[in-house]
The first five atom37 places (N, CA, C, CB, O) and aatype in JSON, in Angstrom:
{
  "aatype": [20, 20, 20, 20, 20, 20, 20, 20, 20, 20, 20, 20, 20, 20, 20, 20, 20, 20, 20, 20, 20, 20, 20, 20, 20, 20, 20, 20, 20, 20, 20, 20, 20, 20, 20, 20, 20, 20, 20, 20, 20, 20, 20, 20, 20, 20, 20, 20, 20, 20, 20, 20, 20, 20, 20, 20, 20, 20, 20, 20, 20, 20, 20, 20, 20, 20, 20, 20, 20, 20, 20, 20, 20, 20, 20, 20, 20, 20, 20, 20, 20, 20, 20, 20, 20, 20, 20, 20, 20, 20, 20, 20, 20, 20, 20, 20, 20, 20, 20, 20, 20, 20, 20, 20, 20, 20, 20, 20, 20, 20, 20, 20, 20, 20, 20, 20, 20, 20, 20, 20, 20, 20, 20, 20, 20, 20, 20, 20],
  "atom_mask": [
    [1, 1, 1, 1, 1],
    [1, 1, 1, 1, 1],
    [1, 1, 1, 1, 1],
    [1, 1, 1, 1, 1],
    [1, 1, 1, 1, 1],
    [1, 1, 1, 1, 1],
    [1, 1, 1, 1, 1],
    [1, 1, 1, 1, 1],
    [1, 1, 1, 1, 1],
    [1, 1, 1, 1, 1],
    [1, 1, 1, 1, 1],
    [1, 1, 1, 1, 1],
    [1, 1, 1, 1, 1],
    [1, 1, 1, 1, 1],
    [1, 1, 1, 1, 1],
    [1, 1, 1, 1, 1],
    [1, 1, 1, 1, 1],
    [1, 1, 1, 1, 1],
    [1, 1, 1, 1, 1],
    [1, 1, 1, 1, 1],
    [1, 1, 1, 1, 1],
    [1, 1, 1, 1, 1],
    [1, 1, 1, 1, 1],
    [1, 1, 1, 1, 1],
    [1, 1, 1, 1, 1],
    [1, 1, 1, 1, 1],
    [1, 1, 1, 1, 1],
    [1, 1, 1, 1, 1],
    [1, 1, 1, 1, 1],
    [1, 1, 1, 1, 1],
    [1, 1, 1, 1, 1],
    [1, 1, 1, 1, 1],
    [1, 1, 1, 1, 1],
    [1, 1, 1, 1, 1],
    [1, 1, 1, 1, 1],
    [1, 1, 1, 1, 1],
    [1, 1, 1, 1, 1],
    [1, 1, 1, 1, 1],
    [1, 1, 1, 1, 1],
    [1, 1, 1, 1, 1],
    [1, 1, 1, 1, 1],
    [1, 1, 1, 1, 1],
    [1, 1, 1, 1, 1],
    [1, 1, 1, 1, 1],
    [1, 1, 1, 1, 1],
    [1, 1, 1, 1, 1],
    [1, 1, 1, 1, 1],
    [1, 1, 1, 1, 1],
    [1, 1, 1, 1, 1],
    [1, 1, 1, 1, 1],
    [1, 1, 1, 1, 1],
    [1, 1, 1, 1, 1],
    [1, 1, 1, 1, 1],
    [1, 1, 1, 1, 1],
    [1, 1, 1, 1, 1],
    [1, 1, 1, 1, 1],
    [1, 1, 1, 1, 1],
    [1, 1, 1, 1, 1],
    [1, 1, 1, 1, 1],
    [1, 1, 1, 1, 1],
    [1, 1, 1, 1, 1],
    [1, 1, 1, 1, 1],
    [1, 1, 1, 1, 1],
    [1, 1, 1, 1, 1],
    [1, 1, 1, 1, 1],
    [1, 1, 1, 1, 1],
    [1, 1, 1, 1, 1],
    [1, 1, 1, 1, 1],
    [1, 1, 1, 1, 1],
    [1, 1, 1, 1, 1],
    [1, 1, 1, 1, 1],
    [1, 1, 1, 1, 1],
    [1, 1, 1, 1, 1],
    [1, 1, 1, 1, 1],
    [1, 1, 1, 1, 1],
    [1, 1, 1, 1, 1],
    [1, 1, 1, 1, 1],
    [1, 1, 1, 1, 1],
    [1, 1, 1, 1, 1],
    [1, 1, 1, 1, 1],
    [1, 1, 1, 1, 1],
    [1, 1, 1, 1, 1],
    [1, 1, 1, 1, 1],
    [1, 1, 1, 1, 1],
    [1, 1, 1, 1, 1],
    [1, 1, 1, 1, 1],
    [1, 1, 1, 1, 1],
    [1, 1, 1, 1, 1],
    [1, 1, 1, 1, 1],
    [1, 1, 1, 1, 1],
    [1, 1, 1, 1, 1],
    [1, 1, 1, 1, 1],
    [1, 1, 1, 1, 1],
    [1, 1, 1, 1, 1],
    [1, 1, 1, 1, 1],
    [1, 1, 1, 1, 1],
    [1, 1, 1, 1, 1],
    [1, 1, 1, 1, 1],
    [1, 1, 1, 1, 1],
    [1, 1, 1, 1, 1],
    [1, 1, 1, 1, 1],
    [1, 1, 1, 1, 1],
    [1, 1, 1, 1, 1],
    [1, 1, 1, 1, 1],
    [1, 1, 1, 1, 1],
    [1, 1, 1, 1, 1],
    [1, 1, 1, 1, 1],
    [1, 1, 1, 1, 1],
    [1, 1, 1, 1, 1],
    [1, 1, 1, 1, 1],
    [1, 1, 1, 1, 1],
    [1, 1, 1, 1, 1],
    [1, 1, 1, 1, 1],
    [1, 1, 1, 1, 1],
    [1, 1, 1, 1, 1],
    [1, 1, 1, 1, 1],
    [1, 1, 1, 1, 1],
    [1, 1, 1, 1, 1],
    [1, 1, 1, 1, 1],
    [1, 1, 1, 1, 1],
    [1, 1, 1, 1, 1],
    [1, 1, 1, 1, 1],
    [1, 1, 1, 1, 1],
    [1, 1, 1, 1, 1],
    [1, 1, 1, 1, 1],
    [1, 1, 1, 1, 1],
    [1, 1, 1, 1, 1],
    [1, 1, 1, 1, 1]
  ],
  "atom_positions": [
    [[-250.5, -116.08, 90.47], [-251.15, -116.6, 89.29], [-250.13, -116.85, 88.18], [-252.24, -115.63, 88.81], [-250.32, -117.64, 87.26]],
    [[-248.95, -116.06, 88.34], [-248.18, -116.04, 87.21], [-247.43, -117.06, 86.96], [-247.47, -115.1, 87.15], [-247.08, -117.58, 85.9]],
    [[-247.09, -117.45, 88.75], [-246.63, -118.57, 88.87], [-247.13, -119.82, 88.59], [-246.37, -118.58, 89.75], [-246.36, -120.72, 88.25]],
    [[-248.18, -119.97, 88.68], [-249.19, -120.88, 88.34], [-248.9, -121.51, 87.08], [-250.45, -120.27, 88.31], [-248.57, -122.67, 86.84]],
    [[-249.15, -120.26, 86.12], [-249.43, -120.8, 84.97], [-248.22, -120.98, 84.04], [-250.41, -120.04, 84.42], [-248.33, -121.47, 82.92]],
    [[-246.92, -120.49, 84.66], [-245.38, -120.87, 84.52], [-245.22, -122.33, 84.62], [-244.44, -120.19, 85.66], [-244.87, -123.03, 83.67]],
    [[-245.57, -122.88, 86.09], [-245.78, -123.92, 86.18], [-246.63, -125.3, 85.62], [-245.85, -123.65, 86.87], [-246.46, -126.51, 85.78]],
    [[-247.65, -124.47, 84.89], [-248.74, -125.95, 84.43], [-247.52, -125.88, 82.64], [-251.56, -125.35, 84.12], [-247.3, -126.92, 82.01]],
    [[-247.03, -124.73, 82.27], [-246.45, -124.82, 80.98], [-244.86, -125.78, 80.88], [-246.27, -123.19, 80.54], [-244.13, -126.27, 80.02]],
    [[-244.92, -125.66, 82.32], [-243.04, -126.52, 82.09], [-244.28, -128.01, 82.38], [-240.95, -126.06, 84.06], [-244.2, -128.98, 81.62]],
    [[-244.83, -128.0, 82.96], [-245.5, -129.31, 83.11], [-246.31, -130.17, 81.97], [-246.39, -129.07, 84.09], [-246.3, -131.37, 81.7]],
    [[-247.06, -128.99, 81.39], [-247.31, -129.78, 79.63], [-246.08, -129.93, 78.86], [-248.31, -128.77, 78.46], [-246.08, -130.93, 78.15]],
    [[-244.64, -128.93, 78.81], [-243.91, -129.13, 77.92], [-243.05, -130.75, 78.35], [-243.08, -127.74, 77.77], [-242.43, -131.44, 77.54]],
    [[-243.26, -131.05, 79.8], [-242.64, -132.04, 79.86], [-243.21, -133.02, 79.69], [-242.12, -132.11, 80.67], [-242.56, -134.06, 79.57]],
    [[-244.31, -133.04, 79.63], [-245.22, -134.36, 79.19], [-245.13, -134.42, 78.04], [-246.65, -134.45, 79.47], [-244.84, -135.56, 77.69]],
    [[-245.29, -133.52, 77.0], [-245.19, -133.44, 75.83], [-244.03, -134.3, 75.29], [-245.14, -132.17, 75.56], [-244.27, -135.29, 74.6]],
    [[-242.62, -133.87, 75.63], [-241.64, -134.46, 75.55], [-241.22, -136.01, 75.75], [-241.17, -133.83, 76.12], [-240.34, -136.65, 75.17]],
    [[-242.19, -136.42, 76.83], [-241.94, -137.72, 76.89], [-242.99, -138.79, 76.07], [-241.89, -137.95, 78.33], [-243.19, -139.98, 76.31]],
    [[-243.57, -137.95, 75.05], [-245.21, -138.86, 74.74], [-244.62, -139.24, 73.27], [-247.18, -137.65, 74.67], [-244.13, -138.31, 72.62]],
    [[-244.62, -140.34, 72.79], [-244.36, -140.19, 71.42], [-245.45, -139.87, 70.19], [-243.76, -141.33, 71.16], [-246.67, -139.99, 70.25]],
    [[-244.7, -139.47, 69.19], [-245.8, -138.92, 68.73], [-246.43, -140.2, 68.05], [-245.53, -137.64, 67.82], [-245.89, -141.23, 67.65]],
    [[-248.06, -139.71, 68.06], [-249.03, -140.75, 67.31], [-250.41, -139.93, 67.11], [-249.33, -142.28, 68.28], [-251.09, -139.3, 67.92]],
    [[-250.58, -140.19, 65.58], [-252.03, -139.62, 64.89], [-252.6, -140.53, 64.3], [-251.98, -138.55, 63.87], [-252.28, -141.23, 63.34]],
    [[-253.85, -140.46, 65.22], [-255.11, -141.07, 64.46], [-256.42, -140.54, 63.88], [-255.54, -141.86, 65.19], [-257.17, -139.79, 64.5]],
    [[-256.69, -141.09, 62.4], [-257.81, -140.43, 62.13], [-258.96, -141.2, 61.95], [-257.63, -139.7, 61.13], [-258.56, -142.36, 61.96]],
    [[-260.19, -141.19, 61.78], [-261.72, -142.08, 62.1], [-262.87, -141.24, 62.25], [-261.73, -142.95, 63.55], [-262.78, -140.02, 62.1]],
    [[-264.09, -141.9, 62.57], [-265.27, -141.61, 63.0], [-265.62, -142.02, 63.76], [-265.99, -141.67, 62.49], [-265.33, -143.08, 64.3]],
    [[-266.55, -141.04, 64.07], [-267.31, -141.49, 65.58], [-268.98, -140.95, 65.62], [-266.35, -140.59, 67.11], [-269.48, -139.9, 65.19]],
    [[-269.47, -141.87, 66.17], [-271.36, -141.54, 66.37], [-271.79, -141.73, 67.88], [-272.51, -142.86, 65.38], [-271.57, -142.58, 68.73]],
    [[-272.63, -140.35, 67.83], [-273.09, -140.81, 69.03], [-273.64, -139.44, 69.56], [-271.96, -141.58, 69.95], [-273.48, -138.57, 68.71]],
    [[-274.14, -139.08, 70.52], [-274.33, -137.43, 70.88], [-273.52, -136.44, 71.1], [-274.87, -137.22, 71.85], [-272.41, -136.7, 71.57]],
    [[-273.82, -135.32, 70.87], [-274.48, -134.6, 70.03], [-274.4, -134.82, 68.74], [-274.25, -133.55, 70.19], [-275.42, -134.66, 68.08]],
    [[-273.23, -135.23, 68.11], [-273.5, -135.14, 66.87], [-272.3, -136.52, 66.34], [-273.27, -133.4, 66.3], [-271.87, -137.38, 67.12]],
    [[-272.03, -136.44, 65.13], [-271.6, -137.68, 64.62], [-270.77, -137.23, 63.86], [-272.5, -138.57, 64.03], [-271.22, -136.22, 63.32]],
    [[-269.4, -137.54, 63.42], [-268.31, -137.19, 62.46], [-266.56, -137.48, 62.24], [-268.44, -136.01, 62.58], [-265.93, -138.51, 62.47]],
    [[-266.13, -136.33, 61.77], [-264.33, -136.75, 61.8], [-264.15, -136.98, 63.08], [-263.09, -135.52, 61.32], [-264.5, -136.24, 64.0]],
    [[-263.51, -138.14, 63.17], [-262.38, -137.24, 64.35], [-260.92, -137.54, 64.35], [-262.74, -137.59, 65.99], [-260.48, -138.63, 63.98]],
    [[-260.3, -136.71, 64.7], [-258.59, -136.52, 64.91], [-258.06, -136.61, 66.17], [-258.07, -135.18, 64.5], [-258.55, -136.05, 67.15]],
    [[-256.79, -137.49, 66.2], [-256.19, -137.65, 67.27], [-254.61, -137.83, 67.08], [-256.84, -138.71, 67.89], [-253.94, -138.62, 66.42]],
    [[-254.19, -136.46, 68.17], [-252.62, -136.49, 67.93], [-251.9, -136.18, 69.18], [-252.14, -135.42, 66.84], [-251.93, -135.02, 69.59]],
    [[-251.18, -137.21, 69.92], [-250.41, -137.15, 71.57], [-251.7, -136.73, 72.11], [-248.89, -135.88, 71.98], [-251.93, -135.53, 71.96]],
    [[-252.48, -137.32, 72.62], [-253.41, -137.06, 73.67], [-254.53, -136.14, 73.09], [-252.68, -136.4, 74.91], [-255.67, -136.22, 73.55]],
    [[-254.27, -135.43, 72.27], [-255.44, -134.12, 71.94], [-256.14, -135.0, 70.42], [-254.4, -131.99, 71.45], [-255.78, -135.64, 69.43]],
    [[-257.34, -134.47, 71.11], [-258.45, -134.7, 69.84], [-259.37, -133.58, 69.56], [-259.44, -135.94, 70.11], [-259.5, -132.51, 70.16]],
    [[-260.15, -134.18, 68.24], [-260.44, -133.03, 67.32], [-261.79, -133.46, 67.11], [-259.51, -132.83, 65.92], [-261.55, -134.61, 66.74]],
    [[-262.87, -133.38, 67.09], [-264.46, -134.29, 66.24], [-265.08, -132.77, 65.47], [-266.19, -135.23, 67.91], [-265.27, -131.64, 65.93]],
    [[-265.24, -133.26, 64.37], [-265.92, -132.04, 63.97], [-267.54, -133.04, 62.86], [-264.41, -130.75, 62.78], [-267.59, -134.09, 62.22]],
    [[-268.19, -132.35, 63.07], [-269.32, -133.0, 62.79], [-269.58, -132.91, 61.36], [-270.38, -132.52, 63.56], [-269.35, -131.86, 60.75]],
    [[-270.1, -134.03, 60.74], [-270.64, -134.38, 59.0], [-271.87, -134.42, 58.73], [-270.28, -135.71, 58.39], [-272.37, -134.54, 57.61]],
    [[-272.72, -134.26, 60.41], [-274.35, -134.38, 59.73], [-274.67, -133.34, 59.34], [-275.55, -134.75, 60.56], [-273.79, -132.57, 58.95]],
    [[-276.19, -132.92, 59.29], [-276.67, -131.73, 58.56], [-276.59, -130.19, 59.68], [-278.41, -132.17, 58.03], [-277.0, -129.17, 59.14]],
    [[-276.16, -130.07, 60.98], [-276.07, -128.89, 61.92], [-274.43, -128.98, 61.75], [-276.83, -129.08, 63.67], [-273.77, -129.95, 61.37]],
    [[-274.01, -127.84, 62.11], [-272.25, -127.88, 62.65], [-271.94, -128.47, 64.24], [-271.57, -126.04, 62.69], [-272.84, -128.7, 65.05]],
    [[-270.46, -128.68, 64.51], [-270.81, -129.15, 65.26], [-268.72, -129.16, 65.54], [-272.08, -130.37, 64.97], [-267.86, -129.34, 64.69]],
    [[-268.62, -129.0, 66.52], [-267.15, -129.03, 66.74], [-266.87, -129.59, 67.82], [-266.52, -127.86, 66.75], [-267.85, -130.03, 68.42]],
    [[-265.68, -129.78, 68.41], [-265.01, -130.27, 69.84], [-263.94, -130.48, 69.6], [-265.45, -131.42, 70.55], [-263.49, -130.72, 68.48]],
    [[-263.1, -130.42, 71.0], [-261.83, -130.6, 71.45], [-261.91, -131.09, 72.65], [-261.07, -129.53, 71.42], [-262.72, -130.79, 73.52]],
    [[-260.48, -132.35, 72.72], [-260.29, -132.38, 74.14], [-258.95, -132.47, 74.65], [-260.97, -133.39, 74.67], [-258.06, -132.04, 73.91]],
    [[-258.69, -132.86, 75.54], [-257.1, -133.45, 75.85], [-257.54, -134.69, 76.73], [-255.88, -132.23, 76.84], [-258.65, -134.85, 77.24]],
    [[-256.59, -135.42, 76.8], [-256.73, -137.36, 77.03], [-255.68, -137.1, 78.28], [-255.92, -138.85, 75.32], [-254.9, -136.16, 78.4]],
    [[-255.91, -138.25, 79.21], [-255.18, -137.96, 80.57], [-255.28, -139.89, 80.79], [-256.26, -136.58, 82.03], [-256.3, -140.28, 81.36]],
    [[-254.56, -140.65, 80.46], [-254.5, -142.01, 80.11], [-254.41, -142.04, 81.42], [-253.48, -142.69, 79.14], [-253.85, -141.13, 82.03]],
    [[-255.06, -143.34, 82.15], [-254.64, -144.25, 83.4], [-253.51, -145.86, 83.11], [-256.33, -144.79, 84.08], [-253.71, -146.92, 82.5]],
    [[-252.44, -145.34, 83.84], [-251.42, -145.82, 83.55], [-251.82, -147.88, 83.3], [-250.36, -145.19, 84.85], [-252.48, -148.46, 84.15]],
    [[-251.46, -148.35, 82.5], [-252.01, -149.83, 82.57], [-252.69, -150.28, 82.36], [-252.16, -150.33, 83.18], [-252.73, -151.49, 82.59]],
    [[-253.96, -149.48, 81.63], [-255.39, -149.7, 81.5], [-255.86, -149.08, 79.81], [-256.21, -148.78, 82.93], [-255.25, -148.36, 79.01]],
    [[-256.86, -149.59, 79.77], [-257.36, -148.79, 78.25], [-258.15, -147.81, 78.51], [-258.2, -149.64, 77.16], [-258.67, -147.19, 77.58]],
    [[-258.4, -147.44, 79.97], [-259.01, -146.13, 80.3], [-258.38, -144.61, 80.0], [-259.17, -146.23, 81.67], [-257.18, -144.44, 79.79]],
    [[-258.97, -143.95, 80.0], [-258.44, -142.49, 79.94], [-259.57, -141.54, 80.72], [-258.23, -141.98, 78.22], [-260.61, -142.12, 81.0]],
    [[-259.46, -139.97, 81.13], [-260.08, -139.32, 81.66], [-259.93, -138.1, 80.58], [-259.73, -139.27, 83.04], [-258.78, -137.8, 80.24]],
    [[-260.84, -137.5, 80.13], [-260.09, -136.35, 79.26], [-261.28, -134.76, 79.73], [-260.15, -136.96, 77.04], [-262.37, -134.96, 80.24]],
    [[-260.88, -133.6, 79.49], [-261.05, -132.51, 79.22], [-261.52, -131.9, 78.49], [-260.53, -132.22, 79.23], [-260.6, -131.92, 77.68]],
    [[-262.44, -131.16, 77.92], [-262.09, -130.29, 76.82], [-263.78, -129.36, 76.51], [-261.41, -131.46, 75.3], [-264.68, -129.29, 77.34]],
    [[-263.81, -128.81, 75.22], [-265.39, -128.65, 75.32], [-265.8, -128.49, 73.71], [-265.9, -127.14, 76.37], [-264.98, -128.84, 72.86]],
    [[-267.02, -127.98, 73.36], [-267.24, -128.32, 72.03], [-268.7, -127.11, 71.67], [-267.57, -130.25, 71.92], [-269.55, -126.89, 72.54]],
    [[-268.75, -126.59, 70.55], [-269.89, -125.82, 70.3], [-270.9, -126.65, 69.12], [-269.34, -124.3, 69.8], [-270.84, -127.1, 67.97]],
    [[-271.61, -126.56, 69.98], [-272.85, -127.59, 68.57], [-274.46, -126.98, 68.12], [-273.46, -129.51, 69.43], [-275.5, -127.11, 68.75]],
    [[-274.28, -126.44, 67.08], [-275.33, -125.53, 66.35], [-276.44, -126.22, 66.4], [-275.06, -125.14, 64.89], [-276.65, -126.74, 65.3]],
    [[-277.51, -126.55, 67.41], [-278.65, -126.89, 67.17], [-279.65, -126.02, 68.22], [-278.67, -128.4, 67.24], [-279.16, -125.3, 69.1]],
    [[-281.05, -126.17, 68.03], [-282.23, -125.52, 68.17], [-281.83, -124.67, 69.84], [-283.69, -126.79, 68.1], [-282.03, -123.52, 70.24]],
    [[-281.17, -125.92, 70.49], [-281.54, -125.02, 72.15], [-279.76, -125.18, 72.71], [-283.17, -126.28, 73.7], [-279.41, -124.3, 73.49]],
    [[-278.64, -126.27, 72.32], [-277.52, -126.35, 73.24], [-276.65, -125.67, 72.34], [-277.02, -127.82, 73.75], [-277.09, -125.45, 71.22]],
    [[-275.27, -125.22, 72.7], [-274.52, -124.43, 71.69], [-272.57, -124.58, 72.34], [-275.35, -122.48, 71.74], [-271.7, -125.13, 71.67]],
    [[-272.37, -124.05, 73.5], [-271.23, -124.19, 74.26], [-271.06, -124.8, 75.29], [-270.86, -123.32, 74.53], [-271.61, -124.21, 76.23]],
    [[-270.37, -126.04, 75.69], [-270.32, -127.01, 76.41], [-268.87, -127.09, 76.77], [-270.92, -128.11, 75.8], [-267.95, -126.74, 76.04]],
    [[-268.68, -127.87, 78.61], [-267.39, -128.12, 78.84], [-267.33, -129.7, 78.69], [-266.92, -127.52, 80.22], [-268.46, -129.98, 79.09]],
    [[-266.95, -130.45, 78.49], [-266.84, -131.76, 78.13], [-266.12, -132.35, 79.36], [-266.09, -131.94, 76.75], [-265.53, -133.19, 78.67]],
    [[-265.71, -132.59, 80.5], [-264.89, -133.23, 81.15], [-265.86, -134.94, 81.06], [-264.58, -132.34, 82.75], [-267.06, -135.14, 80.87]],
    [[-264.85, -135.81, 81.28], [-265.31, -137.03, 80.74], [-264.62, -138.59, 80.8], [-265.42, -136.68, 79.5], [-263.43, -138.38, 80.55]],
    [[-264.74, -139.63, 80.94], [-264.15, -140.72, 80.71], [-264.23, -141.81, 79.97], [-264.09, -141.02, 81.39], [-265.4, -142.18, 80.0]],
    [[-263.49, -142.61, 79.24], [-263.47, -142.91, 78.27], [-262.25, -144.52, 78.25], [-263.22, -141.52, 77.55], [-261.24, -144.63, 78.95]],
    [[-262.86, -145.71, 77.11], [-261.56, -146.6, 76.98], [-261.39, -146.91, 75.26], [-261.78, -148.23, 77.97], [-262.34, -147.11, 74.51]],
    [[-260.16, -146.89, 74.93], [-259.94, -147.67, 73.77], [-259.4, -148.94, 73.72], [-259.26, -147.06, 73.06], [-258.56, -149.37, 74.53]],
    [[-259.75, -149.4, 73.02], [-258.83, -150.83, 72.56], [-258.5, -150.61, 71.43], [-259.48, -152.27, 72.51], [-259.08, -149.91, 70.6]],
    [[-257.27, -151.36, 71.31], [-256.34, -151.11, 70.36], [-255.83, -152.49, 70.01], [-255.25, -150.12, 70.83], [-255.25, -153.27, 70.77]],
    [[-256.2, -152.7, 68.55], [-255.29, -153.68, 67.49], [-254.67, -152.94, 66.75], [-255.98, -154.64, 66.55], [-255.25, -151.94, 66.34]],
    [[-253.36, -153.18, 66.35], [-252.43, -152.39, 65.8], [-253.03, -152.04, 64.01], [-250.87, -153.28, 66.0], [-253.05, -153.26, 63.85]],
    [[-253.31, -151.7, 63.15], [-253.11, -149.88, 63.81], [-254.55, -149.7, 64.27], [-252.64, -148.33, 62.38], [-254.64, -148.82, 65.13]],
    [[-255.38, -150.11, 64.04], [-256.72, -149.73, 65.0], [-257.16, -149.46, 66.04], [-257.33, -150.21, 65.08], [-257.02, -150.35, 66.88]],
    [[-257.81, -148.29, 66.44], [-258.49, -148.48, 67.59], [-259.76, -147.91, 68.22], [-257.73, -148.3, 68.26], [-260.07, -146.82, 67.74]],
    [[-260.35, -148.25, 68.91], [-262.17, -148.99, 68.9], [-262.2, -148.06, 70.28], [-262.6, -151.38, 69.15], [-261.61, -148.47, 71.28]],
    [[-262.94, -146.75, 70.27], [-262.55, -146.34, 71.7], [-264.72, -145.43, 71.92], [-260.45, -144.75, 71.66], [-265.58, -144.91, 71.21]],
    [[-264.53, -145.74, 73.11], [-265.76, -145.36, 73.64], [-266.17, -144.39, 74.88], [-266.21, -146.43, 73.87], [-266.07, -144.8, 76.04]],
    [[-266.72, -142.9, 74.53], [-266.4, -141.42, 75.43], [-268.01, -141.67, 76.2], [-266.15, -139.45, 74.19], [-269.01, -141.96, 75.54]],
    [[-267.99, -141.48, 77.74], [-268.79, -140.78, 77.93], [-268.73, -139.48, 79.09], [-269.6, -141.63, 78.04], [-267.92, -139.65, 80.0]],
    [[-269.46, -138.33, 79.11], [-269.25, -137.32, 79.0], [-270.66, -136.71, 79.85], [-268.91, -137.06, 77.56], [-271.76, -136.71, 79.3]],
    [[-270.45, -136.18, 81.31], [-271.45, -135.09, 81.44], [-271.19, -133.79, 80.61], [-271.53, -134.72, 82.88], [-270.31, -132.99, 80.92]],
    [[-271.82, -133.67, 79.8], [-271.84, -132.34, 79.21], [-272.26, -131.23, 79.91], [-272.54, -132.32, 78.18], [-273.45, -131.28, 80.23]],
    [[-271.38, -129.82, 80.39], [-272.54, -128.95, 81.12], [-271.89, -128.02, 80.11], [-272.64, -128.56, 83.04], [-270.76, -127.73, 79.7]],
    [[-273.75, -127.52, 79.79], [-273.59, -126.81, 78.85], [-273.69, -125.09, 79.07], [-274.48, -127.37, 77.99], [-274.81, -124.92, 79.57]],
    [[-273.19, -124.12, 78.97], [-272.73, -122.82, 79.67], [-274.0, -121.74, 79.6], [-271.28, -122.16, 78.85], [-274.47, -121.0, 80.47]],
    [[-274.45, -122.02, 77.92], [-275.23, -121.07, 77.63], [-276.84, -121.16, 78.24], [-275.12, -121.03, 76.2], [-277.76, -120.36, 78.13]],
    [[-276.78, -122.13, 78.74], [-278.32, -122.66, 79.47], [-278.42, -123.42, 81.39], [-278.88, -124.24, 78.2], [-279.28, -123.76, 82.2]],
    [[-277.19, -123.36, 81.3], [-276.32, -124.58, 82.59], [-277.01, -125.36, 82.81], [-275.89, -124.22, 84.08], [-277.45, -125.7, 83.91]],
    [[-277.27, -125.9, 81.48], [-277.87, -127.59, 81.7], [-276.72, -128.41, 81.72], [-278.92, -128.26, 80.41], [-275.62, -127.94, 81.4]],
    [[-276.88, -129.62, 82.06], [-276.23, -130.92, 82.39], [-276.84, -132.14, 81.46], [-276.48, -131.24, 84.0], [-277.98, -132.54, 81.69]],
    [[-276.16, -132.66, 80.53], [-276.82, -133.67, 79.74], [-275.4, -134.83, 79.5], [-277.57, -132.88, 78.13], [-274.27, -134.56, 79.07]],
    [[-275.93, -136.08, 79.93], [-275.32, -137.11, 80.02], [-274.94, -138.1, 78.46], [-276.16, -137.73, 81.04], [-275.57, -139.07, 78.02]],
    [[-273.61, -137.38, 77.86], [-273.5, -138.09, 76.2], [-272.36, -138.61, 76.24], [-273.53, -137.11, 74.8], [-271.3, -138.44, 76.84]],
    [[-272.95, -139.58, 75.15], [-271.85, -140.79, 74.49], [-271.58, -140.78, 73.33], [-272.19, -142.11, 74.55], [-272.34, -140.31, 72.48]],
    [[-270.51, -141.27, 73.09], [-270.11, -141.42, 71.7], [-269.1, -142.33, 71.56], [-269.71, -140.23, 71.11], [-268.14, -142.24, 72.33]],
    [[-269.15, -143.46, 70.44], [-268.09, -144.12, 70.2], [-267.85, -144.12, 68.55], [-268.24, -145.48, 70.87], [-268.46, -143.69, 67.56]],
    [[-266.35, -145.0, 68.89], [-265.6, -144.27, 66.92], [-264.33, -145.49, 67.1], [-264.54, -141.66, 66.78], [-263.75, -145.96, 68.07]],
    [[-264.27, -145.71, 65.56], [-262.81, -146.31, 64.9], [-261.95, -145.22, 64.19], [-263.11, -147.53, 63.67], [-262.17, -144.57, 63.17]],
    [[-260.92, -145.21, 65.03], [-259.72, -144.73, 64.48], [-258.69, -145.73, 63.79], [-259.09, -144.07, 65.52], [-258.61, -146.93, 64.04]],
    [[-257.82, -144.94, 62.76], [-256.87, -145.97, 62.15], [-255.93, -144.92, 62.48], [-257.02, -146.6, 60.49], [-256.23, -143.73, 62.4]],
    [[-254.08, -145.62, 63.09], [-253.34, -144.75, 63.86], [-252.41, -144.9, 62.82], [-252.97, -145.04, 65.39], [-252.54, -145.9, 62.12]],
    [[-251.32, -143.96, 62.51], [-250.21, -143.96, 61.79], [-248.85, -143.13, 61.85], [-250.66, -143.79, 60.82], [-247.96, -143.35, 61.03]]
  ]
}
């Protein structure tokens, strides 16, 4: 195991290394909830502006040549019945310089109930 996880860390640090850096910030609507979101080398941030809280994270796994991506991650969202979710998911942006127009969708399975709910969300980022 130790080895394992030796190994996935020289493997993010080397990806890391070769990604240049780029942050984008924007909004996005769509389920569960609607708000900021942040984006910096692959990792993003959405944290929600409506009236419940509402958070997430992911990491971005780009398909080489394409405006597709596959990403990771999960998100806790304060409403009546869902709360902790893993997010794995796919997703494309388009990009006009500095803009870009990108659209997630996402089986959500959610931990605290192990439901499965099928969400989307799209958002404009401005990159800098």
């Amino acid at each position: 195991m130790k080895k394992l996880v030796n190994l996935l860390a020289v493997v993010g640090l080397c990806v890391s290394l070769g990604a240049k850096a780029e942050t984008g910030i924007g909004v996005s609507v769509g389920k569960p909830f609607w708000g900021l979101d942040v984006a910096h080398n692959g990792f993003r941030m959405n944290v929600s502006l409506d009236d419940q809280f509402g958070i997430g994270a992911n990491k971005t796994f780009a398909v080489s040549g394409t405006p597709m991506y596959f990403f990771i991650g999960g998100q806790y969202v304060d409403r009546n019945q869902h709360y902790i979710a893993l997010t794995p998911g796919i997703g494309a942006e388009f990009r006009v310089k500095p803009v870009g127009f990108y659209i997630d969708l996402t089986p959500a399975i959610y931990l605290d109930e192990l439901d499965v709910e099928l969400e989307a969300r799209a958002g404009i980022k401005v990159y800098f």
